[in-house]
N, C-alpha and C positions, 0 to 999 in steps of 0.2 A: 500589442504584446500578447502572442498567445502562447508561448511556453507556461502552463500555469498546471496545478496539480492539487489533489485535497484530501482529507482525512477525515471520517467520519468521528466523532467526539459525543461524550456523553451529551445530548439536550442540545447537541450545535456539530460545527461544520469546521474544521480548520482551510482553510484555501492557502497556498504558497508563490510566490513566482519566485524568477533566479535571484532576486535580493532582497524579499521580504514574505514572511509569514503573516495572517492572521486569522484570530478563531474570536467565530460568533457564537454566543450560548443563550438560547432560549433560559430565563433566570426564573424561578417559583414566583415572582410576583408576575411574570406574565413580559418581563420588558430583554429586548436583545442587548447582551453587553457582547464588547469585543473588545479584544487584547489583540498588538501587532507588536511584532519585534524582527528587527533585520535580521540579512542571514551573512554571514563573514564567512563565505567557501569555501571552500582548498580548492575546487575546479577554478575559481577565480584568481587565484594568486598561485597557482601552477599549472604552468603546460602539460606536464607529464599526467595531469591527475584529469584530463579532459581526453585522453586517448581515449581510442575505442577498446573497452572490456572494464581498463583499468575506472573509467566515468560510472560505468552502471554500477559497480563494488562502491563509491565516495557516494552518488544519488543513493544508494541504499542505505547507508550508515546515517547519510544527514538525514533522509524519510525517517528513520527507526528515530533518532534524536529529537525532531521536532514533535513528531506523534507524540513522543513520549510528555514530552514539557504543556500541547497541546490539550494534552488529555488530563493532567494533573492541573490545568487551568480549568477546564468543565467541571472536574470532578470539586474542586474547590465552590466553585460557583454553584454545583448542583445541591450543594449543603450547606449553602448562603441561609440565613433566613429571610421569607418574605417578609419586606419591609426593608430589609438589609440596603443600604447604597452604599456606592463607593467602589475601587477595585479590588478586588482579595486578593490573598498573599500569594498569587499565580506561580512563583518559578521553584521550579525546583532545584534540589543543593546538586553540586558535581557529582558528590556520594551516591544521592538518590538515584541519578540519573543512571551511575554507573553498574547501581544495582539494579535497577532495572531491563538494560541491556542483558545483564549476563543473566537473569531468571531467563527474560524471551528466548535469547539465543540460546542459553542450555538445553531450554523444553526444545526448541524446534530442531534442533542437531538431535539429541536425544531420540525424541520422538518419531519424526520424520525421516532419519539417515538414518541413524544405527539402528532403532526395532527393526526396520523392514530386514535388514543385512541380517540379522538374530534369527528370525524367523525363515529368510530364506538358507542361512545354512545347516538348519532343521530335516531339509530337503532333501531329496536325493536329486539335485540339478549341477550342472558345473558347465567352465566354462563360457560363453556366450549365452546362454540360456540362464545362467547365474544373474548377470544382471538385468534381463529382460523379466525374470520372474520378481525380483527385486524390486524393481520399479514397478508391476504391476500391484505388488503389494502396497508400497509408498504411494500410489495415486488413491489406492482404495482407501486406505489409511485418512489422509488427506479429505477423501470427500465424506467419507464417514465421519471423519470431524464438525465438516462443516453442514454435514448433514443434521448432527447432533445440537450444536450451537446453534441454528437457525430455528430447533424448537423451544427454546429456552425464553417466555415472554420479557423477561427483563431486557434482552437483546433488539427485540423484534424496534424498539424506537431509534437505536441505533444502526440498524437497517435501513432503515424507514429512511436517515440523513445520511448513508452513505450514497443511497438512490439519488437524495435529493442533490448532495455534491456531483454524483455524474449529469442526471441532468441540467443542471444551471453551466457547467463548463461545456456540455454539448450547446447547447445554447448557444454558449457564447463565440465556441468557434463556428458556430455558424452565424457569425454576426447578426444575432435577434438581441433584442429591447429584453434588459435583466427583468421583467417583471417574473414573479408567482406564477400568471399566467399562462404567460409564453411558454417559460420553462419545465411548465406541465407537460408538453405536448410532444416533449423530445426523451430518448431512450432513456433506461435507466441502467443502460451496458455502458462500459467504453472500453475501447481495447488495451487503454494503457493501466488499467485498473490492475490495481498488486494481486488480485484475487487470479486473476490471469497467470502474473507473473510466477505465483506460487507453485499452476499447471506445470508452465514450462519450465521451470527449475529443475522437476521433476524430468520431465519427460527426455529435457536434454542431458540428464543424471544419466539416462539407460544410457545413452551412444558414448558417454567417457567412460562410466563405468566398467562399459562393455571391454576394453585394451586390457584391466587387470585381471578378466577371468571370475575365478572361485578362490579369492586371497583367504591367506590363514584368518583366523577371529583377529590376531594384534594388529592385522595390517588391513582388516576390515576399518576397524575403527580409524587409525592413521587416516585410511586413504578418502574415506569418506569425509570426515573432516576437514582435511586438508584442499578435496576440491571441490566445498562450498562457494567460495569466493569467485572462484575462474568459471563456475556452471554461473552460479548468478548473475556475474557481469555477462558472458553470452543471452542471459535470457533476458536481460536487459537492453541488448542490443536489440533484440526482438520484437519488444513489444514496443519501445523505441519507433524503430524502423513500421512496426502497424500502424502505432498513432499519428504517423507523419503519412502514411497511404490507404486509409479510409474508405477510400473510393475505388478501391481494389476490390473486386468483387472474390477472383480468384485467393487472393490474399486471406481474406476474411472467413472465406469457407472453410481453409486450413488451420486458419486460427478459429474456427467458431466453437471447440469444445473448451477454452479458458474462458470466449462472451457466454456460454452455458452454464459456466459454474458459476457467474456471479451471479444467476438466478437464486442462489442459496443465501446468498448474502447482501440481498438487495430487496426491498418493500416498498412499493409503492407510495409515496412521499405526501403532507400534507401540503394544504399553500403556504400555510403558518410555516410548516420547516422550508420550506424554501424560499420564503424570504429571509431566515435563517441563513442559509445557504448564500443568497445574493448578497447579503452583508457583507458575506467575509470575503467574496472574491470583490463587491466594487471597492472594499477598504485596502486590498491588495493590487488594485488597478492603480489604485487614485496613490500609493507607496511610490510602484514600479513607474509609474511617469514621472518619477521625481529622479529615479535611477540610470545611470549611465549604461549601457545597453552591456548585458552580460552574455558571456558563453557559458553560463552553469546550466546543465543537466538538469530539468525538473521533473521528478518520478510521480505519477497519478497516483 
């Protein structure tokens, strides 16, 4: 099975395949606890939802979902007390969950879409030049962010196990022995990583963007909202299409400014977090061999 994907969590490691999640979290007493829970798709139980654009928009939404549940399992566990046994109250309400969506997505529509549009109709640009100046600010925007968050030490361990999650699934699609070790030895890029995907969101923004010109402020916002979903599903086809051609030298080169950016958000891993890391994908191996072979989309 190597359709497989992961999310970096507070003190741990989430790993997923097409029919199962699980996250491992280094606990204050020193010991890995893990939580697994299946996944019920909609790519699984409809055709229509496994098309090409329409699968990267459902892999996205189910990514943001499980992250979210993911993360509120560590963050539970990270405020265990040592001594503490047993499983904590890991899941979160419908409520929560749905308030959390709409904070991320508010901020990153927000932030990322409309500032840039604000800022460039400040300008005296129009035209084709409107959205190419637009996007150059949306990219700088973007890395400026992550520019900013990568100095922040509380982050830096959470770094530290997003590395460690790309290295242990490099690993293992190159079929090497899950050890610490091993998975020392291997990149701490991968081309399917969302930090990529966030690049090309952007970048493929400028070429749609580019049809409506220098729109009024009300149909700025409209339009930019409106084609979040159909730029992402493209850019998902993308990076898709990379992580299945690897060996493409030519491919890679073209894609190497999204393997550059995750230099921002990636730290060199300890062996401790990556046997963290291995936990969660052998408890996700040892799921999916029990599963009927899926065609769900799994996002890195």
């Amino acid at each position: 099975m190597g359709n497989v994907g992961g999310q970096a969590v507070l003190e741990g490691v989430m790993m997923r395949g097409p029919g199962n999640w699980a996250v491992a979290v280094r606990t204050p007493s020193g010991e890995i606890a893990q939580v697994s829970r299946p996944i019920h798709s909609a790519m699984a139980r409809h055709l229509v939802f496994r098309l090409p654009l329409v699968r990267g928009v459902i892999a996205l939404g189910e990514s943001l979902a499980i992250g979210f549940r993911a993360l509120a399992i560590s963050a539970n566990y990270a405020a265990q007390e040592e001594g503490a046994e047993g499983e904590v109250d890991t899941e979160l309400s419908r409520g929560a969950l749905i308030f959390a969506f709409a904070i991320a997505i508010g901020f990153a529509v927000f932030f990322f879409k409309l500032t840039p549009g604000f800022i460039t109709e400040a300008l005296p640009v129009s035209g084709t030049w409107f959205a190419f100046v637009e996007g150059l600010i949306r990219i700088a925007l973007l890395v400026a962010y992550l520019a900013v968050i990568s100095l922040l030490p509380d982050l830096r361990r959470v770094f530290q196990y997003h590395a460690a999650e790309h290295k242990v699934i490099n690993a293992y699609e190159a079929g090497e022995q899950l050890e610490p070790e091993v998975a020392q030895r291997y990149s701490l890029i991968h081309p399917r990583c969302g930090t990529a995907f966030l690049l090309w969101v952007m970048v493929i923004a400028v070429f749609v963007y580019a049809f409506f010109g220098r729109p009024a402020i009300y149909w700025l916002v409209v339009e930019r909202t409106l084609c979040l979903l159909p730029i992402a599903g493209i850019a998902y086809e993308l990076i898709r299409f990379a992580g299945k051609h690897q060996g493409n030298r030519l491919l890679m080169k073209i894609l190497a400014p999204g393997l550059w950016l995750q230099r921002l958000t990636t730290r060199e891993p300890t062996l401790d977090q990556l046997e963290v890391s291995i936990r969660a994908l052998r408890e996700v191996l040892a799921l999916e061999g029990n599963t009927p072979e899926s065609l769900v989309e799994v996002m890195a």
